[in-house]
LOPA-870678 format. One line per 4 residues: number of its first residue (from 1); their letters; for each residue x, y, z of N, C-alpha, C, O. Coordinates in pm, whole numbers, m for minus. Layout:
N
NUM> a> X,Y,Z,X,Y,Z,X,Y,Z,X,Y,Z  ...
// end
This chain:
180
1> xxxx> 82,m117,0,0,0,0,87,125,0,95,197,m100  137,145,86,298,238,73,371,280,m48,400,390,m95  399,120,m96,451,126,m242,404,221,m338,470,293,m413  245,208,m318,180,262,m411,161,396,m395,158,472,m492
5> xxxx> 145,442,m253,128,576,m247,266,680,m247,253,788,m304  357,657,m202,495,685,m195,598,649,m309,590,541,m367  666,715,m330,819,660,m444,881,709,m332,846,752,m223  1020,682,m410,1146,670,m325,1235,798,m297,1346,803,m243
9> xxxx> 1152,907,m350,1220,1056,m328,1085,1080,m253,1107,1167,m169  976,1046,m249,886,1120,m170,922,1132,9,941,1018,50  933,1217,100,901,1221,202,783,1234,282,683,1297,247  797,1171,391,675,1147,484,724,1270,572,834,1306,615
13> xxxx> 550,1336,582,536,1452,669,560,1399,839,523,1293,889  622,1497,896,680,1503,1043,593,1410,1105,651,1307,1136  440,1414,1141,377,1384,1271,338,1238,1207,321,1150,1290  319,1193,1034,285,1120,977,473,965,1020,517,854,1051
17> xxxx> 482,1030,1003,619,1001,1035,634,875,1143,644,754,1125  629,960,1267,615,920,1390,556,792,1401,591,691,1461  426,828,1308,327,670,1374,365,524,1244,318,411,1246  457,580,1151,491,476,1073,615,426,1113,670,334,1052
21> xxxx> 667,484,1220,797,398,1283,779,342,1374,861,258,1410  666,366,1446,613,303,1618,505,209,1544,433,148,1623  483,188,1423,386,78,1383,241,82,1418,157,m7,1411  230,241,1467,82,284,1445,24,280,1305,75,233,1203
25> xxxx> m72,329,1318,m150,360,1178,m101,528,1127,m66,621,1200  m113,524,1002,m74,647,926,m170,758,935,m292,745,917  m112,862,961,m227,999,989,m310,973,863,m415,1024,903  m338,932,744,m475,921,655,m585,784,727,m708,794,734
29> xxxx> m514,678,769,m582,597,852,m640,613,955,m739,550,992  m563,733,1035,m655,761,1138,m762,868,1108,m860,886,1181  m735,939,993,m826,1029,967,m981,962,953,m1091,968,1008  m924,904,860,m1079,770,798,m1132,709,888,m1255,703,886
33> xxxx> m1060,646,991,m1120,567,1083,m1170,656,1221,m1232,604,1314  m1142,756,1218,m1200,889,1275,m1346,844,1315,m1384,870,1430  m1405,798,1253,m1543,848,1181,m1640,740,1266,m1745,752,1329  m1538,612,1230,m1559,491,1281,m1563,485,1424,m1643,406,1472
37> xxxx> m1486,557,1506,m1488,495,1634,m1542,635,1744,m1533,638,1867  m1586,717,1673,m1654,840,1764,m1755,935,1669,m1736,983,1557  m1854,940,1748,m1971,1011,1655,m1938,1182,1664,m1902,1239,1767  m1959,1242,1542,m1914,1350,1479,m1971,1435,1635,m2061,1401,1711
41> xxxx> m1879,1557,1642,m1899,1644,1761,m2023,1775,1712,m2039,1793,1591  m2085,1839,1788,m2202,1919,1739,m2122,2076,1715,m2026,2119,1780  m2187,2136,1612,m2109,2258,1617,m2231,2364,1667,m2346,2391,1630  m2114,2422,1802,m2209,2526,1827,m2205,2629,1797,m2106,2625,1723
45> xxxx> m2247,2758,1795,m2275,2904,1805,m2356,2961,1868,m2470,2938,1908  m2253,3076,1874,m2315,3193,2049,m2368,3305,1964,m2312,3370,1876  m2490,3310,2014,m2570,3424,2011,m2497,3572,2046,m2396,3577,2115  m2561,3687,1990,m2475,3812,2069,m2504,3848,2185,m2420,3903,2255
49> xxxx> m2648,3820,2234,m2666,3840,2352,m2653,3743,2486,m2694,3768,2600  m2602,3658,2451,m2592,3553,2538,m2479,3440,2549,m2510,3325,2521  m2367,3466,2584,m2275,3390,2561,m2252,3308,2617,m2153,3244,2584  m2330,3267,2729,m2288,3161,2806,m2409,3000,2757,m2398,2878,2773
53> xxxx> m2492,3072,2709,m2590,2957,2655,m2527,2939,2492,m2514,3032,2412  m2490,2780,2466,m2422,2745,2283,m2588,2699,2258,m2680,2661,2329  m2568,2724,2121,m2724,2675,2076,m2611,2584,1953,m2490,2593,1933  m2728,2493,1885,m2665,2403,1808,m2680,2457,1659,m2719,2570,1629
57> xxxx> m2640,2351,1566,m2666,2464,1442,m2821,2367,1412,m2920,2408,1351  m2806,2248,1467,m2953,2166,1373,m3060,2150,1495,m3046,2120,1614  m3184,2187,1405,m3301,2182,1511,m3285,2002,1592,m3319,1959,1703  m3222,1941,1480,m3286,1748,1551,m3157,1759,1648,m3175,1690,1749
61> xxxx> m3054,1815,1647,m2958,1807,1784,m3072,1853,1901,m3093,1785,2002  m3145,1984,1868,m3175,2036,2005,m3292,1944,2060,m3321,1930,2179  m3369,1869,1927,m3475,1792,1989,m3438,1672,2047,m3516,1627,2131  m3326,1605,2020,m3274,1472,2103,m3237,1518,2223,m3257,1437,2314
65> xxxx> m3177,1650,2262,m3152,1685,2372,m3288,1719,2470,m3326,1680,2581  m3320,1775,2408,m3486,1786,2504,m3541,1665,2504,m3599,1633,2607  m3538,1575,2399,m3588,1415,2437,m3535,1391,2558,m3593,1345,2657  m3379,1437,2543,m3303,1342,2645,m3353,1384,2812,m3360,1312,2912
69> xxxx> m3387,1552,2792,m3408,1579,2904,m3569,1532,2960,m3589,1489,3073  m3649,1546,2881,m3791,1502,2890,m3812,1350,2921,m3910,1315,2987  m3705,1243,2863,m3688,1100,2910,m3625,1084,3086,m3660,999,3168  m3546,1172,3102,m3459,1190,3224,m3551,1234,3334,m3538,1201,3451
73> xxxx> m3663,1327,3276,m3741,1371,3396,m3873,1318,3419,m3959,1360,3496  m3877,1215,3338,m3985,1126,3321,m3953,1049,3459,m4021,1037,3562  m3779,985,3412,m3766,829,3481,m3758,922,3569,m3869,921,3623  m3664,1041,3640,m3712,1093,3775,m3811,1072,3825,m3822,984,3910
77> xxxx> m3918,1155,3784,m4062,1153,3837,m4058,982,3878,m4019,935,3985  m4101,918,3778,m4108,784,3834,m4061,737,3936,m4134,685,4020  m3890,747,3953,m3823,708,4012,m3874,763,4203,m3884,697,4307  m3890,881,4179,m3944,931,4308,m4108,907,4345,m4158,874,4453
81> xxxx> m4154,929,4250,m4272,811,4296,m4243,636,4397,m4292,588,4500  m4184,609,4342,m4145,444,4355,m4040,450,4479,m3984,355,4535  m4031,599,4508,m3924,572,4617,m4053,605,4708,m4062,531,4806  m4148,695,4696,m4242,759,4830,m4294,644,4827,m4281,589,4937
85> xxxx> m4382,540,4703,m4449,435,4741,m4408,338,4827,m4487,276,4898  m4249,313,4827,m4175,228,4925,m4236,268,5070,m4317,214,5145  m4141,418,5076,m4166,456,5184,m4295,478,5254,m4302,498,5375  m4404,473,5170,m4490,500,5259,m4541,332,5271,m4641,318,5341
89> xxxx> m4489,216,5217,m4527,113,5259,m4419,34,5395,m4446,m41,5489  m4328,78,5360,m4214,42,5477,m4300,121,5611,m4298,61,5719  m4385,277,5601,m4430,309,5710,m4537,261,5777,m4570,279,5895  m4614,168,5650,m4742,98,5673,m4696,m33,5745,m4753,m61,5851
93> xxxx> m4606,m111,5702,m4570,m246,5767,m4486,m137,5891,m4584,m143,5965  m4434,m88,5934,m4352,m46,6046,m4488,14,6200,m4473,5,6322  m4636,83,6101,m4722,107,6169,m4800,m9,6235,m4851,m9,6347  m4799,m137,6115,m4863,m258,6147,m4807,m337,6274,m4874,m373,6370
97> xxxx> m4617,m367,6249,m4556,m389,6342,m4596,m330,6463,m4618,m414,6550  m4608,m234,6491,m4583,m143,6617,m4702,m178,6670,m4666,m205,6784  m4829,m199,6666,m4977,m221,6627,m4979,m368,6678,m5070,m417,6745  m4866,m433,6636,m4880,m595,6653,m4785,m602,6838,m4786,m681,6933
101> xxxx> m4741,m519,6819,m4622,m527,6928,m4719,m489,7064,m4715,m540,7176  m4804,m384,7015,m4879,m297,7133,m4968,m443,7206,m4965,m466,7327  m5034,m517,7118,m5129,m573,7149,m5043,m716,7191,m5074,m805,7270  m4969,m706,7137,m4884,m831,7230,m4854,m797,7346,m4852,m885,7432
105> xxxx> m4828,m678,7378,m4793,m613,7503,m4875,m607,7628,m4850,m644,7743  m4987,m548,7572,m5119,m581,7653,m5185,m727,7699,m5261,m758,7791  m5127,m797,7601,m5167,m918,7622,m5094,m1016,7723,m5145,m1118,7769  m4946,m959,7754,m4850,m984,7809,m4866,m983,7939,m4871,m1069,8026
109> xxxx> m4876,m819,7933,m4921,m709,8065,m5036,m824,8139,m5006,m865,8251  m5163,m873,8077,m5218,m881,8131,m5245,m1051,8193,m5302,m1084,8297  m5176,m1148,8077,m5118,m1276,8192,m5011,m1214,8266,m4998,m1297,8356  m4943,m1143,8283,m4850,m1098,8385,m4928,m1104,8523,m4901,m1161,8629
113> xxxx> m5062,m1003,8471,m5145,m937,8603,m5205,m1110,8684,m5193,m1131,8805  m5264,m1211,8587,m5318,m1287,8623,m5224,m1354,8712,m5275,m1391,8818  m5113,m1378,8696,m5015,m1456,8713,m4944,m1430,8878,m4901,m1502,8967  m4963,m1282,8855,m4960,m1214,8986,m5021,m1257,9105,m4986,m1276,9222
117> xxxx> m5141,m1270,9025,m5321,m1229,9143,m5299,m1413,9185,m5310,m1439,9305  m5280,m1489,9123,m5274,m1650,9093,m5147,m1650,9219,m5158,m1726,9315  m5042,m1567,9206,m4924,m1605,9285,m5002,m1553,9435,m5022,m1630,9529  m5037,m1425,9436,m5085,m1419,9551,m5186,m1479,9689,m5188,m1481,9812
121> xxxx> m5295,m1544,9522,m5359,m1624,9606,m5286,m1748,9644,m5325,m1823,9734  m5188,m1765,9577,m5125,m1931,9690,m5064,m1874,9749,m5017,m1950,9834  m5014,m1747,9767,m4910,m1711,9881,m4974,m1694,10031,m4918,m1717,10138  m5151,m1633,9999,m5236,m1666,10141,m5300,m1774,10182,m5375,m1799,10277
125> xxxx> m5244,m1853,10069,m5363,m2007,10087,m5252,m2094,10146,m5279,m2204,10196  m5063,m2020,10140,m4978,m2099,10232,m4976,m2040,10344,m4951,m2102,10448  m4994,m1949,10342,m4986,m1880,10475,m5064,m1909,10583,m5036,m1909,10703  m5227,m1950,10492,m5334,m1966,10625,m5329,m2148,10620,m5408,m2207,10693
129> xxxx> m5242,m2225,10539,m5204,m2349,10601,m5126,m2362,10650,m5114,m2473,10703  m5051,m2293,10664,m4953,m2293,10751,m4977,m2289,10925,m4931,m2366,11010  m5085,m2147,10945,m5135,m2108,11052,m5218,m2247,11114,m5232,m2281,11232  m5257,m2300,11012,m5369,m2412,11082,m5280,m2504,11075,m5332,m2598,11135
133> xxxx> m5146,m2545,11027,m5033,m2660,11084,m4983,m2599,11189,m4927,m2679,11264  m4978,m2439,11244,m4931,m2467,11350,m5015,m2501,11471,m4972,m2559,11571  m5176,m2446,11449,m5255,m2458,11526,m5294,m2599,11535,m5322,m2644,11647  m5299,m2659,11451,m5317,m2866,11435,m5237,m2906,11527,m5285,m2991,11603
137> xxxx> m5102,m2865,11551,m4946,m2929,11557,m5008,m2900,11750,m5033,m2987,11834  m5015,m2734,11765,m5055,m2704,11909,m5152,m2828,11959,m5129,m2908,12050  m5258,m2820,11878,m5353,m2931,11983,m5322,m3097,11957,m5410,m3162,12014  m5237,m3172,11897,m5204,m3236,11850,m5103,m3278,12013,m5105,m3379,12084
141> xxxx> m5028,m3155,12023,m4895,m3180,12147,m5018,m3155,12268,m5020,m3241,12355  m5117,m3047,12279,m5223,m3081,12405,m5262,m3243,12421,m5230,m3317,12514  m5343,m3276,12295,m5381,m3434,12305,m5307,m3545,12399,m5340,m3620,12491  m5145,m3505,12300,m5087,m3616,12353,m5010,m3599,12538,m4978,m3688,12616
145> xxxx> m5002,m3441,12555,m5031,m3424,12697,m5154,m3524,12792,m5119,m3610,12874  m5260,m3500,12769,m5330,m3545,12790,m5404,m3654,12796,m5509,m3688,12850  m5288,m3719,12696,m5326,m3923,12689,m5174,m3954,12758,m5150,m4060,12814  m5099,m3871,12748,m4976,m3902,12855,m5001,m3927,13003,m4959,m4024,13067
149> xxxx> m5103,m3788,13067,m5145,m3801,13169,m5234,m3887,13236,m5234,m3906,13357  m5329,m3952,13134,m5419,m4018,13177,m5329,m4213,13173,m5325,m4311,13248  m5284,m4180,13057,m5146,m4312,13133,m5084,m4328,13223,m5051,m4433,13278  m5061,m4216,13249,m4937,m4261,13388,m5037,m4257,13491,m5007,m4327,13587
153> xxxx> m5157,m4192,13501,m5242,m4222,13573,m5315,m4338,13600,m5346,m4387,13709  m5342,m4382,13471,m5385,m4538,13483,m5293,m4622,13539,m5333,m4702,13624  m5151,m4619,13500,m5053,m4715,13538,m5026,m4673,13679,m4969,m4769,13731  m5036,m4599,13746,m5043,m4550,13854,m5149,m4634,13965,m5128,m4688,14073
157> xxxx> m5281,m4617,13875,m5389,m4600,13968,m5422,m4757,13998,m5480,m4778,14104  m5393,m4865,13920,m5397,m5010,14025,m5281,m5048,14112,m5273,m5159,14163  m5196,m4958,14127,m5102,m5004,14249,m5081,m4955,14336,m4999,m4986,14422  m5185,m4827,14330,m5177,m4718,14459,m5316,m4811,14500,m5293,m4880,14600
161> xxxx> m5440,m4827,14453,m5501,m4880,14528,m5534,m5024,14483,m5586,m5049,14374  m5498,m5126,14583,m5522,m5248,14514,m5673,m5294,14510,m5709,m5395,14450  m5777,m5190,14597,m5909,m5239,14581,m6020,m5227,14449,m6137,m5262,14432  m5904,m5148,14357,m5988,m5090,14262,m5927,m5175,14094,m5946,m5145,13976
165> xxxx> m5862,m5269,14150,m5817,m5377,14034,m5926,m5465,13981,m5909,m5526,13875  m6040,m5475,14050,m6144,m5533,13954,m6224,m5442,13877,m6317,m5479,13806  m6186,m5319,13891,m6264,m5241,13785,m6209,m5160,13652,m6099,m5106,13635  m6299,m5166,13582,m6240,m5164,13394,m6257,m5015,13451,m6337,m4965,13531
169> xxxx> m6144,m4964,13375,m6152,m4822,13355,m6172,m4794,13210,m6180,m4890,13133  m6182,m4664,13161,m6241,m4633,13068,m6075,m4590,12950,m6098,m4550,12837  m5984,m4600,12979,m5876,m4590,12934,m5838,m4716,12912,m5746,m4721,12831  m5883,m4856,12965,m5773,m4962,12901,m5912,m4992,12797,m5923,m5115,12793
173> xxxx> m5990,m4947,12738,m6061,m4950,12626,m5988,m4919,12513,m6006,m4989,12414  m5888,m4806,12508,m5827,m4780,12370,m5683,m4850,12359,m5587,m4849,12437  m5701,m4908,12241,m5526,m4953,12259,m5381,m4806,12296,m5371,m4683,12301  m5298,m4931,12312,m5161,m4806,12321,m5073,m4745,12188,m4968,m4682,12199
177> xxxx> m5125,m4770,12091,m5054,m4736,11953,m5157,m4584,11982,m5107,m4485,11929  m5238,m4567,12028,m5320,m4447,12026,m5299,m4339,12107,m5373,m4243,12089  m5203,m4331,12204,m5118,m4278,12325,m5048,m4210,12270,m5038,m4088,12257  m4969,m4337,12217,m4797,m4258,12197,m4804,m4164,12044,m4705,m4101,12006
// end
């Protein structure tokens, strides 16, 4: 290709140069392929009164740009829609939660209360058995005072008097497992 474009007195221009010794492509190759690997740049122009706004030279540049902006503020809008709809459903399940929590709470609160009233009543229902084991236990130790005494009295009373050995007393009626 060279061959053809070049003879042997022709010289290669300076910058053309460069990229045919580093085994780049030749400044006409990159010119051409220019085209190929980046879309043409827009040419602008400034108004006299306004220099900081470029206007384009073709109406379809300015309408893809307003597409672009009118597509952009579309998906915004949307996009912020879809963010409040979250949010206001994250606030609906977070209201529901709280709602579920309350009434568990109350419900809690209130076997708590039962549980209470339940503890209390066995705490007086030990208390007043208790009172009547000690009061049982009191006449229980009178009794056996009192079948103590009437033993040693009996065992007593046929050898203090021997005239009274033919008569049944009313104590050797109960056995002695009933004494002690």
């Amino acid at each position: 290709m060279l061959s053809e474009v070049f003879t042997a007195g022709d010289q290669l221009p300076s910058h053309g140069a460069a990229f045919f010794e580093t085994g780049g492509f030749t400044p006409w190759d990159t010119q051409e392929n220019q085209f190929l690997f980046s879309p043409p740049e827009p040419v602008f122009s400034f108004s006299g009164s306004d220099n900081s706004t470029p206007k384009t030279n073709s109406s379809d540049e300015a309408n893809v740009v307003d597409e672009r902006k009118r597509r952009r503020m579309i998906s915004n809008r949307e996009s912020a829609r879809r963010s409040r709809m979250r949010k206001q459903k994250h606030l609906e399940n977070m209201r529901n939660l709280s709602n579920r929590l309350k009434t568990n709470n109350r419900e809690l609160m209130n076997r708590l209360r039962v549980v209470n009233l339940h503890g209390k009543i066995v705490r007086e229902e030990n208390q007043r058995l208790r009172s009547e084991s000690v009061l049982l236990q009191e006449k229980l130790w009178g009794i056996r005072q009192v079948l103590l005494v009437r033993q040693l009295h009996h065992q007593l009373l046929p050898s203090a008097w021997p005239c009274n050995n033919n008569v049944t007393s009313i104590y050797e009626q109960y056995p002695q497992s009933l004494i002690t």
